[in-house]
N, C-alpha and C positions, 0 to 999 in steps of 0.2 A: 501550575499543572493540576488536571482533575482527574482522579481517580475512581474509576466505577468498576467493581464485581459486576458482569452479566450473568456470570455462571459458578458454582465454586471449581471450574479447571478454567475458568476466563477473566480476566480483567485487564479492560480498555483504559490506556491514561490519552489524555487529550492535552496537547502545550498550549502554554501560552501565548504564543506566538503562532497567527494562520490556523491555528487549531487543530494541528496536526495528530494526528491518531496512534499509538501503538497499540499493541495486541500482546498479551501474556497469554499463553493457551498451553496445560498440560495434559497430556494422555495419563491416564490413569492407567492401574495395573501395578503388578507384582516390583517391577520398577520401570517406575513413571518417569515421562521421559517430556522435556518443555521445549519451548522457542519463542522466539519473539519476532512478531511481524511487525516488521515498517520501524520508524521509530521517532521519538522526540525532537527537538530540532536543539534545547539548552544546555549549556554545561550540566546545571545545576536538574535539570529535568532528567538527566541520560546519567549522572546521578543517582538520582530518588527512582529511576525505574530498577536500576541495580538492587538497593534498598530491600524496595516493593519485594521482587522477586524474590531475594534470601527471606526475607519475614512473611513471605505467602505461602511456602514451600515451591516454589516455584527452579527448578536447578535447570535454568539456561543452557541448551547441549547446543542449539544450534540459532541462526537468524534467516529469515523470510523477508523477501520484499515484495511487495505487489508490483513493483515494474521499477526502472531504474532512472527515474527522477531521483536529484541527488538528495533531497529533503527525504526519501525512504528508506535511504541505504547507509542510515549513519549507525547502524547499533554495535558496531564493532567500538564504538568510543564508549559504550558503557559495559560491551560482553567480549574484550581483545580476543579471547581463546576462542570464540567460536566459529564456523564456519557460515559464509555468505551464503544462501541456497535462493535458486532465483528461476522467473522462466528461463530457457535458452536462446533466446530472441532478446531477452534482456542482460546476459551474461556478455554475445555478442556484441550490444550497444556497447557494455561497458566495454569493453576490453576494443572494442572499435574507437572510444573516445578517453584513452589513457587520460587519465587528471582530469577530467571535467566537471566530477564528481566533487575535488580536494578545491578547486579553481571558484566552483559555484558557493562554495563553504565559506572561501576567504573573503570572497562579495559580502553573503550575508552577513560574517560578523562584522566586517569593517562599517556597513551599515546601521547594524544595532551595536555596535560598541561592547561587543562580544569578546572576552579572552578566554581561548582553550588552553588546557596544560598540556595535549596532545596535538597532531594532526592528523586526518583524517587517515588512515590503512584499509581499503579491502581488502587484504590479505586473498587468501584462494579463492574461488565461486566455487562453488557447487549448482551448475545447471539441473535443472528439473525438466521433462517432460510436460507438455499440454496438452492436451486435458491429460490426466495419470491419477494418481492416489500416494499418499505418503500418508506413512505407519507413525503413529505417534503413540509410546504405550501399548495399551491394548488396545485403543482405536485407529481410525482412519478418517484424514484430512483428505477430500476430494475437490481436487487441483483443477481448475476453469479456466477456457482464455478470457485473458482479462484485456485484450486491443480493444484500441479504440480513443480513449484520450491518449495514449500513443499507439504507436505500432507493435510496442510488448507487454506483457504482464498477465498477470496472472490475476484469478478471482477464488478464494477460498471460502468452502462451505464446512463446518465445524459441527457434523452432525448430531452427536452426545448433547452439542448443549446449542443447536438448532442458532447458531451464529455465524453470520456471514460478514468477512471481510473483503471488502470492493474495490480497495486503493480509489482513483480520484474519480467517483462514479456514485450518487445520490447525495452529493452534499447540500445541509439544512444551511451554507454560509455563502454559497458560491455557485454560480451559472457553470453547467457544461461550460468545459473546454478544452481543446484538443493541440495539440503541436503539430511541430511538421511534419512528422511520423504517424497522425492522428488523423482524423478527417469526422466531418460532422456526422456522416454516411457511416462511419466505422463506429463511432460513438453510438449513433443512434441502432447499430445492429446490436452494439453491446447492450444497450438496454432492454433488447426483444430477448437474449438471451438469458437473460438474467432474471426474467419474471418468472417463473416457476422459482426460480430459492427464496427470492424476494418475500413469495405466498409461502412458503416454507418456516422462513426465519422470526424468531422470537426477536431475534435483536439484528438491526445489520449496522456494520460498521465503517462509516465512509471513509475517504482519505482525509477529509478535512471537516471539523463540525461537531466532531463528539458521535459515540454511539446514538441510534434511533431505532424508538420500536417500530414493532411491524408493520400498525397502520399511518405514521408517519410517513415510511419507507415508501409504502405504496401511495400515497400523496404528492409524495417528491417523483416519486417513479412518473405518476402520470401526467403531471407538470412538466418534466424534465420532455418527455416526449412530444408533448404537443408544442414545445417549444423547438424543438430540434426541427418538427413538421413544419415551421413558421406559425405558429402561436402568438401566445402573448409571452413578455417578457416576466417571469419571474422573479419578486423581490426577495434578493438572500442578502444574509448581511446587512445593507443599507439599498438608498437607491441610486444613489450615486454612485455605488461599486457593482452593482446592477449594471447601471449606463454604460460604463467604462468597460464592465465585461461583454457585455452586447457587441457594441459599436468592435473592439477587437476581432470576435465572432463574427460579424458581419462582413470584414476585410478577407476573411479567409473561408466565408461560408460554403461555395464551393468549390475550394479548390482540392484536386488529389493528394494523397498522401504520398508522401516521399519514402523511397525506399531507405528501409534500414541497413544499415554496416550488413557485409556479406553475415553471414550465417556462420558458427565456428561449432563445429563436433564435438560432444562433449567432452567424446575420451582426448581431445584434443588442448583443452581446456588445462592449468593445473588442479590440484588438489586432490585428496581423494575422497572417497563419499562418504564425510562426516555428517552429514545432517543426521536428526533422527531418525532412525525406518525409511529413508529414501533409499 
């Protein structure tokens, strides 16, 4: 796992594995108030991001996910006390698909030969509004929709320290790609949307890849779209993982996206609304 400062209230760690991204971000002020977006995928990584956070000043209130792919929504294994906060489209998924989350978890370790001391808990969600704002500290996190590699999620713009987190959206290791809640159409609106923070951002932070600065971002941005348009292919990663992600893409190139799990109210929802400033 690699650890990068963007900001002194930001730091991005990247796994080893798939290069998964999480996000430390604290609101500064009289009392500073933190969370963590997305998260690591290793025992020993969700660990060391615990670590990180007590030796950064960093005091963990609440967790963020950029959408509810289960690879985002594990930081309750390294922050148990705190509250899941998520779009509400992606509260719905989960709670549409009891265990999916703990199910997809038991897959990947049995494949990398992975032992947890725990099992995976979401505990309560906390749904969020999209597009909205949440209070962190003395600032404000302004909340994006993030559809489009799914049907849910969320996109976070971190104005103080001009950092933007994407969830699975500008990756320097990985071709778009979309599920069945996703659609290449939805994907590619998401990237129209997203150019003004893009030109905004000192740093953005993909789902997968490690942090990128600005003009990278914009590199990848404009590659990512002329490929959604039928362009050319993209080499991320390798090109044989290149191939294999195309050729996927292309099975499903135009097909509609599937509707999501009915929609569920928030005050319907448990928990109460522990996140920071939400």
């Amino acid at each position: 796992m690699r650890a990068l400062s963007l900001h002194p209230d930001v730091v991005t760690v990247t796994s080893s594995v798939w290069r998964t991204t999480a996000t430390l971000v604290r609101g500064p002020g009289e009392q500073p108030e933190s969370l963590l977006i997305d998260s690591p995928l290793l025992p020993v990584e969700l660990d060391a991001i615990r670590g990180l956070a007590d030796q950064g000043g960093f005091d963990v209130q609440g967790l963020l996910a950029t959408h509810a792919d289960w690879d985002h929504v594990l930081g309750r294994l390294a922050f148990p006390d705190a509250l899941l906060g998520l779009d509400e489209r992606s509260a719905a998924r989960l709670m549409g698909r009891m265990g999916e989350p703990q199910r997809r978890l038991r897959e990947f370790d049995r494949e990398w030969y992975v032992d947890r001391a725990q099992p995976l808990s979401l505990g309560e969600l906390q749904p969020l509004p999209v597009p909205g704002r949440l209070e962190l500290g003395d600032e404000t996190i302004d909340v994006h929709d993030g559809s489009g590699h799914t049907g849910d999620g969320l996109i976070l713009w971190i104005p103080w320290a001009r950092t933007l987190v994407l969830g699975d959206y500008l990756s320097p290791v990985e071709l778009p790609s979309w599920d069945a809640t996703g659609s290449r159409d939805l994907y590619r609106a998401a990237l129209d949307r997203i150019v003004p923070l893009v030109h905004d951002a000192r740093w953005v932070v993909p789902g997968h890849g490690g942090p990128i600065s600005h003009d990278e971002a914009l590199l990848v941005l404009d590659e990512d779209r002329d490929y959604l348009d039928g362009g050319d292919v993209p080499i991320r990663g390798s090109k044989t993982a290149s191939g294999k992600q195309h050729e996927a893409n292309l099975a499903v190139w135009d097909r509609p996206a599937d509707p999501l799990p009915q929609l569920v109210k928030a005050d319907a929802l448990p928990g109460p609304p522990a996140v920071p400033g939400a």
